[in-house]
GUGUTOR-909593 format. One line per field, with one value per residue (C-alpha): chain; x, y, z; residue number from 1. Coordinates in pm, 1 decimal, always signed. Layout:
% GUGUTOR-909593
cadena <- (A;...);
X <- (X;...);
Y <- (Y;...);
Z <- (Z;...);
num <- (NUM;...);
//
This chain:
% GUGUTOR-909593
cadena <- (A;A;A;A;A;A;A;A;A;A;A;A;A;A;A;A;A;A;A;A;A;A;A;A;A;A;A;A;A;A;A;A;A;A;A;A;A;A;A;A;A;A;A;A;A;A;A;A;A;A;A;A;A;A;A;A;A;A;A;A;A;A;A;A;A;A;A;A;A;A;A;A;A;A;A;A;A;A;A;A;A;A;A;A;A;A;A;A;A;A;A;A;A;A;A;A;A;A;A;A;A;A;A;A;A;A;A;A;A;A;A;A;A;A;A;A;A;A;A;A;A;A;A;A;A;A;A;A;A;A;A;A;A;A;A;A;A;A;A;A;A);
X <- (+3334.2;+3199.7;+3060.9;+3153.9;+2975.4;+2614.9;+2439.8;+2497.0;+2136.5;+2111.9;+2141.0;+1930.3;+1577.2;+1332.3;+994.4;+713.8;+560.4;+174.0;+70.5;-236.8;-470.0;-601.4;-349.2;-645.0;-873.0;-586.3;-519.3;-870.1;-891.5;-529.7;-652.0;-1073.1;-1033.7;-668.8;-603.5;-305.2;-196.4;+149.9;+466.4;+588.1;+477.2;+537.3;+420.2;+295.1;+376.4;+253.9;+484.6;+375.2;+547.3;+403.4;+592.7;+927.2;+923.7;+790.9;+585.3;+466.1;+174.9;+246.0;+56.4;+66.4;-74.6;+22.8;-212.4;-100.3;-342.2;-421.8;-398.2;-137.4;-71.9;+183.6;+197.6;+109.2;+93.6;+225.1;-50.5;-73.2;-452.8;-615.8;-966.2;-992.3;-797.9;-1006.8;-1323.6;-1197.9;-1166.8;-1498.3;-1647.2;-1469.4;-1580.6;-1327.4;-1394.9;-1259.5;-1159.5;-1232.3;-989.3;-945.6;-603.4;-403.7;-351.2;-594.2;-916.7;-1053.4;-1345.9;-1531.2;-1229.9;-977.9;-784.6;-509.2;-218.9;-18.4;+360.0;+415.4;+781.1;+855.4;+1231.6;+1009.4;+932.5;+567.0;+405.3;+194.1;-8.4;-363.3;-473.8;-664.3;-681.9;-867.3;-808.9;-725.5;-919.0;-678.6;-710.4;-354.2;-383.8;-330.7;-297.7;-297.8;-129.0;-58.6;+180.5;+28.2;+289.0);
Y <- (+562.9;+673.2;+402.5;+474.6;+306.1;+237.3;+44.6;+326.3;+239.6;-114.3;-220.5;+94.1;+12.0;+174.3;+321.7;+475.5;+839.5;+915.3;+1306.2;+1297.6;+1607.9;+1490.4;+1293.1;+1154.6;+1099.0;+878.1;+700.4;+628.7;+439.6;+284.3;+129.7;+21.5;-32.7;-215.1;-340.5;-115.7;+38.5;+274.3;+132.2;+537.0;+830.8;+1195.6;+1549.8;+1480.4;+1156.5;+779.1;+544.1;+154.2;-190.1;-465.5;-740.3;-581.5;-309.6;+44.4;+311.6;+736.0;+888.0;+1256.2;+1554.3;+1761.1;+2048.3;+1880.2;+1629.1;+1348.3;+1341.9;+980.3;+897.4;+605.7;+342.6;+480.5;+161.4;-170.1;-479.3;-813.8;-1101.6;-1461.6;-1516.4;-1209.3;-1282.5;-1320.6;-1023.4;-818.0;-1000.9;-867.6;-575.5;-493.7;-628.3;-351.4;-64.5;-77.7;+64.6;-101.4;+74.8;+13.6;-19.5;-26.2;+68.3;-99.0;-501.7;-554.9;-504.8;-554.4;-774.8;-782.6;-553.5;-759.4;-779.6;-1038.5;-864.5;-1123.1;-1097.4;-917.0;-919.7;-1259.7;-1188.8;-1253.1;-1654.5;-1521.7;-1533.7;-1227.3;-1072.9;-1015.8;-691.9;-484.7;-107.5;+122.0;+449.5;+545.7;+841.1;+1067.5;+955.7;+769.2;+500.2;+180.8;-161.4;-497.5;-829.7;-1169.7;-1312.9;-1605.0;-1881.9);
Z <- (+496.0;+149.0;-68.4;-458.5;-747.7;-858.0;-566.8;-318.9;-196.0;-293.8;+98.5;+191.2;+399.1;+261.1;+424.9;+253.9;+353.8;+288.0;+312.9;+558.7;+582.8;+898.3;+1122.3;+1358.0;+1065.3;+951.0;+1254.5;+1296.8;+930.2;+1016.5;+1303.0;+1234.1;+865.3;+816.8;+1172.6;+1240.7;+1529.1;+1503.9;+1637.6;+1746.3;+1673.2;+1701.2;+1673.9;+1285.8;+1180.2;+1289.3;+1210.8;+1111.5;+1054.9;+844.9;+798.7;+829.0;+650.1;+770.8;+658.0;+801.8;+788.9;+847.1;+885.9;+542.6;+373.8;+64.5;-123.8;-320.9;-667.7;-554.7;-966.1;-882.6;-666.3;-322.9;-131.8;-174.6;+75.5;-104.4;+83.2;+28.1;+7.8;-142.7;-162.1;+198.2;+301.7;+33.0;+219.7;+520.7;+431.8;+269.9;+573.3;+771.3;+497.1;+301.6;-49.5;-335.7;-691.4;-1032.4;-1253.0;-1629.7;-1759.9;-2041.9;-1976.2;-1699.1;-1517.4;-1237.6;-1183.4;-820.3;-717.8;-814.0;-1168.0;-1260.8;-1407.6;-1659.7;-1640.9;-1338.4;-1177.4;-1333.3;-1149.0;-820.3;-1018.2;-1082.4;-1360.4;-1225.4;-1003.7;-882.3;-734.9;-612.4;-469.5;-246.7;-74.1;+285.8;+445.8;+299.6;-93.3;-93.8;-322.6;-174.5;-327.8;-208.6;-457.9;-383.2;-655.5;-874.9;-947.2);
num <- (1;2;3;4;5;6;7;8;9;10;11;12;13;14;15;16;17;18;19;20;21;22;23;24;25;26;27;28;29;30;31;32;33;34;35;36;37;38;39;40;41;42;43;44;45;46;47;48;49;50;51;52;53;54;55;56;57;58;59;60;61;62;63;64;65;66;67;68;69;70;71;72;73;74;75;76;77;78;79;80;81;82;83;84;85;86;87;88;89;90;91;92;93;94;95;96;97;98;99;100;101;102;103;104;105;106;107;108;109;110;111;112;113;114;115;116;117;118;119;120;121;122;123;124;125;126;127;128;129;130;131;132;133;134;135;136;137;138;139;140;141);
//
């Protein structure tokens, strides 16, 4: 069965895949620093689930430049979670780009994804052992 027309993938799942350098290096900061253990693996890749949805970590001679965010984890109480984190040794970034900033590691972002019925978002990123950029946001209503 072909499907014709412009939603081709609008039913599609869709899982994220973040380059590692060092697949043990990764697992290692998967599992102490987010809590995450992989659901199956295999020779090169680790595969996760969070809350439905699934993301790899694969072995890769290729880098990602780390200059934008590659995966983010929508939570419903962010200051804890970023507590958490920290606690583990979890680094958070600073950021200052056009429209926001983050204060104490976390920036409230005005207007984002009103389609989702918020009136925006606050953030905040860090990097896994392997310089992914990762961010975390909790919607603000």
């Amino acid at each position: 069965m072909t499907t014709q027309g412009s939603d081709v993938l609008a039913g599609a799942r869709v899982a994220t895949r973040l380059p590692a350098g060092d697949l043990e290096r990764a697992r290692r900061f998967y599992a102490e620093k987010l809590g995450l253990r992989p659901v199956d693996e295999r020779p090169g890749g680790l595969l996760y689930r969070c809350g439905g949805t699934d993301f790899v970590v694969f072995r890769s001679t290729g880098v990602s430049s780390g200059t934008f965010t590659q995966m983010g984890f929508e939570v419903h109480d962010l200051e804890s979670v970023v507590a958490e984190l920290r606690r583990r040794g979890v680094e958070f970034e600073d950021v200052d780009a056009p429209g926001f900033r983050t204060r104490d590691g976390i920036a409230e972002i005005e207007g984002n994804y009103p389609g989702k019925g918020a009136r925006g978002e606050r953030a905040a990123w860090f990097r896994d052992s392997e310089g992914n950029l990762l961010g975390i946001g909790q919607p603000t209503y």
